[in-house]
FISE-383174 format. One line per field, with one value per residue (C-alpha): x, y, z. Coordinates in Angstrom, 2 decimals. Layout:
BEGIN
x = X,...
y = Y,...
z = Z,...
***
This chain:
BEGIN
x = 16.62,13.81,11.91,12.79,10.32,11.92,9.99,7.28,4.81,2.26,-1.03,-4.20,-6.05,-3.87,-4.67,-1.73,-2.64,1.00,2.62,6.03,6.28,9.39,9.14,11.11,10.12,13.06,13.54,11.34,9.12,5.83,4.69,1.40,0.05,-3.05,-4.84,-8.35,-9.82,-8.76,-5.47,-3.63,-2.97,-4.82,-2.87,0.42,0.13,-1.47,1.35,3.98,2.19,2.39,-1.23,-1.06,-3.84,-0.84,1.17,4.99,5.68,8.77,10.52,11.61,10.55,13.24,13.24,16.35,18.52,15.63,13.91,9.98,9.14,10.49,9.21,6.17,3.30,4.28,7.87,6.95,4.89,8.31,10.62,8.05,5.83,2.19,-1.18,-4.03,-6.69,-8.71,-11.29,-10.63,-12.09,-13.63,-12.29,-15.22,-13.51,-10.43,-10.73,-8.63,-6.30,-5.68,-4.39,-2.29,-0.95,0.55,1.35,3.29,4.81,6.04,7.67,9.13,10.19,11.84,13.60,14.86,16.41,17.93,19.62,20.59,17.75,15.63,15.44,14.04,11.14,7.25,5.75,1.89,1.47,3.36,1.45,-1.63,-0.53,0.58,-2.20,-5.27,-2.99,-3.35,-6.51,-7.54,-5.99,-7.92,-11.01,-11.59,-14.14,-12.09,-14.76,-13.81,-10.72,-12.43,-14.73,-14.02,-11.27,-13.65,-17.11,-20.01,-17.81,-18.78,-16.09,-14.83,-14.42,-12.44,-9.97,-9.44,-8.46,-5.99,-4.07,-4.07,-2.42,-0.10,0.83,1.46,3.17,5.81,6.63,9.43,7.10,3.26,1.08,-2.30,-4.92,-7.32,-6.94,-9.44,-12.61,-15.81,-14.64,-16.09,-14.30,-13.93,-12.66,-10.23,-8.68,-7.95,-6.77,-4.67,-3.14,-2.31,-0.22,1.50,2.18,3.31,5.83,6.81,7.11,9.18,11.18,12.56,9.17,8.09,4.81,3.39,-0.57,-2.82,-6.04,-8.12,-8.46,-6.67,-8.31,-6.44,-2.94,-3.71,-3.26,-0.56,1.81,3.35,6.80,6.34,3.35,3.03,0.23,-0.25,-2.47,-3.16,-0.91,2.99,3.46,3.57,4.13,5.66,6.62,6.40,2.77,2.50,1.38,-2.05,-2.60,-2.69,-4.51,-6.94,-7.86,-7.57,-7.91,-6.03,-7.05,-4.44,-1.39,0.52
y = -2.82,-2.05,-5.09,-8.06,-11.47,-14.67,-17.46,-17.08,-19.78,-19.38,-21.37,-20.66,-23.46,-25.78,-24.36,-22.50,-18.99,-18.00,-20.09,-18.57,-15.30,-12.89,-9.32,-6.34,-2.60,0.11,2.88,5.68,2.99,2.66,-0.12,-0.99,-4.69,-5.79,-8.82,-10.85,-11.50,-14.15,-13.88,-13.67,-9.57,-9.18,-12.89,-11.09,-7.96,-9.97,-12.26,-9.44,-8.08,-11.30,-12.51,-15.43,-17.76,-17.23,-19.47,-19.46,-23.12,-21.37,-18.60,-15.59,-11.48,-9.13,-5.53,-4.09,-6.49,-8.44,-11.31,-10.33,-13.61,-14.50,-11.17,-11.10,-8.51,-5.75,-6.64,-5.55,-2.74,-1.28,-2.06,0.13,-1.71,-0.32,-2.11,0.03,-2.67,-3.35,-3.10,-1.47,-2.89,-0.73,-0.40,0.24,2.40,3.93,7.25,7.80,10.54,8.27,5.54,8.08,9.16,5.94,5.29,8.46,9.28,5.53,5.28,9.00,7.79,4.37,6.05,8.72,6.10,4.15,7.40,8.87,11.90,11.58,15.32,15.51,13.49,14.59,16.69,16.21,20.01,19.26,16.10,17.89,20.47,18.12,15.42,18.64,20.02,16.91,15.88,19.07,18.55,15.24,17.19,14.72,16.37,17.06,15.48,12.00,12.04,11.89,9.18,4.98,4.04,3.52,2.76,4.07,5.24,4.57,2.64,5.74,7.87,4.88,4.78,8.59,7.92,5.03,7.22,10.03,7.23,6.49,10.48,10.98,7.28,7.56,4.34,2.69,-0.09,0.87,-1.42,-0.12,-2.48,-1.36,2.43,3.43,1.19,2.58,6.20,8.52,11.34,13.95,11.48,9.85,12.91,14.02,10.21,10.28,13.47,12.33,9.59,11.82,13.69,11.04,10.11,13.71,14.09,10.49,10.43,6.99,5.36,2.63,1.52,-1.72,-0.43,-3.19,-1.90,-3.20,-0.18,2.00,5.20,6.15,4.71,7.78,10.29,8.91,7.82,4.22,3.45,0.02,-2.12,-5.87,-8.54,-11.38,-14.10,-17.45,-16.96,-15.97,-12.34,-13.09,-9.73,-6.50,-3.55,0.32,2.74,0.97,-1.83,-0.26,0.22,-3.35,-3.76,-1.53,-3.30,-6.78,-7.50,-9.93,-12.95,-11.31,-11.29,-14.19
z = -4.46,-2.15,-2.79,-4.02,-4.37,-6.11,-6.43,-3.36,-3.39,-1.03,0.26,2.03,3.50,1.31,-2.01,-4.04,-4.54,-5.21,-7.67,-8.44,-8.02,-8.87,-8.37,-7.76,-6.78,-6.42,-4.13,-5.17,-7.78,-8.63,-9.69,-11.02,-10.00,-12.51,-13.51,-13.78,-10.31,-8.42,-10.13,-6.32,-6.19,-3.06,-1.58,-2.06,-0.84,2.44,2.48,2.18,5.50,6.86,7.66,9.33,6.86,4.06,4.45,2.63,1.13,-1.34,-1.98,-0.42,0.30,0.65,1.99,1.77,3.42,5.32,5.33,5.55,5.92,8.72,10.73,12.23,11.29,13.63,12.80,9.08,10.13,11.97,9.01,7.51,5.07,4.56,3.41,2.22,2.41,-0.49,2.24,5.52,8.50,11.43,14.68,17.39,20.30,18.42,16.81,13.77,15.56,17.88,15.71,13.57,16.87,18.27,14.67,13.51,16.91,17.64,14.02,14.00,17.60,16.16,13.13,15.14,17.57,14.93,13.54,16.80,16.31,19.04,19.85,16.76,16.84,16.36,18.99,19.86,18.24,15.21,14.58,14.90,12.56,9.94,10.28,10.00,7.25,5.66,6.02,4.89,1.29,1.22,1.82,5.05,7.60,10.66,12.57,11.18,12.88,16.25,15.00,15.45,12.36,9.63,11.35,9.72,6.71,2.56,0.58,-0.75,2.32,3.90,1.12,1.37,4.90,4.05,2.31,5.09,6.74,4.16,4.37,8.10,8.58,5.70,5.42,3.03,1.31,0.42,-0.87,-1.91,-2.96,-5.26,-3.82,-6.65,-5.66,-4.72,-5.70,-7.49,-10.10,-7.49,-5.14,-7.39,-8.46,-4.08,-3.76,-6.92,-5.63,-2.18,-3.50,-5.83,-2.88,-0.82,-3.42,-3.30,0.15,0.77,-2.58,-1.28,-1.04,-3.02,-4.10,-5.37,-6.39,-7.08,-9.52,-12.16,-14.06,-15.72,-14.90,-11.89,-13.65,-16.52,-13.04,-10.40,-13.96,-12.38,-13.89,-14.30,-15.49,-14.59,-14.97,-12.75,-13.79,-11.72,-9.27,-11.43,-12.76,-16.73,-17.77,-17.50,-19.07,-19.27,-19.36,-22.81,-21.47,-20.28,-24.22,-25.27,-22.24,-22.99,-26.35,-26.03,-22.11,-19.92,-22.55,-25.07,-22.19,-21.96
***
């Protein structure tokens, strides 16, 4: 098991957002994470990264055979676990590139360790290669890579460049929140492709993809559905699901 959540509770500010949950995503998974707003999607993919405001009262988060909760953020982000924020923040003075590149070269440079490959690691050329080859598929303007991380960017253009991230870091965990907001067809279709392609590329990888709708579920095909309403996941199931969600709406899950 890749992932595996039993019983978190969690609070912010003293309110329970997380009240229960059990989860599991596999190696190689996808996972689709829906449910009304305010339901506590967005609290547990933060508290999986480990933001400090969530605070664990019960429970425990398990990748592989460690404790995430009792790593720090940068601890995660090593282990590899990967947020695609529902809403990226800018970063004034640090162009993309240069983010990917302390990114992609320090993991590749970390793995390899661990594994004994160090000779084997990313060179500055074959970054570049891979992260304009890359880009290019997502139909990103080279020029954004040379701009500050998401300043002056729309909604949509932001999330096409969280999951170039997702595609040059490779990481073991990915957790994309709401990956499909602000985009529109055309833009869907390139994101929806890059994830299929990251699964592809890291046939290991696991994703838990938070959405509302079930539009961009119909094109990156998650194996497993599950609902989470006021804080506890109260159902799951196969692609079926999305049916009877469809029609009657989170009122008729229980």
């Amino acid at each position: 098991m890749l992932l595996k959540i039993e019983k978190l509770k969690v609070k912010v500010e003293g309110k329970e957002v997380l009240r229960g949950v059990n989860l599991e995503v596999k190696e190689g998974e996808m996972v689709a994470l829906m449910g009304p707003n305010g339901s506590g999607k967005s609290s547990l993919a933060y508290s999986l990264l480990g933001l400090s405001s969530y605070q664990m009262s019960e429970g425990k988060a398990d990748l592989g055979k460690q404790d995430l909760l009792k790593l720090s953020v940068s601890e995660r982000a090593k282990l590899g676990v990967f947020l695609g924020w529902q809403q990226p923040v800018g970063v004034k003075g640090v162009s993309l590139e240069q983010l990917l590149r302390a990114a992609v070269m320090s993991c590749k440079n970390t793995a390899c360790e661990r594994t004994g490959q160090v000779k084997n690691c990313f060179q500055l050329d074959e970054f570049r290669k891979e992260l304009m080859g890359e880009a290019r598929r997502l139909k990103i303007n080279p020029n954004w890579l040379e701009r500050s991380v998401n300043v002056g960017f729309s909604g949509g253009e932001r999330k096409k460049l969280e999951v170039l991230q997702l595609l040059l870091i490779k990481p073991r965990l990915a957790i994309l929140d709401e990956p499909d907001s602000g985009l529109d067809i055309d833009s869907l279709k390139v994101v929806s492709k890059g994830i299929i392609r990251a699964r592809k590329e890291n046939p290991k990888l696991g994703i838990l993809l938070i959405t509302h709708y079930q539009r961009i579920l119909n094109l990156v095909k998650p194996d497993r559905v599950v609902v989470m309403k006021e804080g506890q996941i109260v159902k799951e199931g196969g692609v079926e699901l999305l049916a009877k969600l469809e029609k009657e709406g989170y009122a008729g899950i229980k």
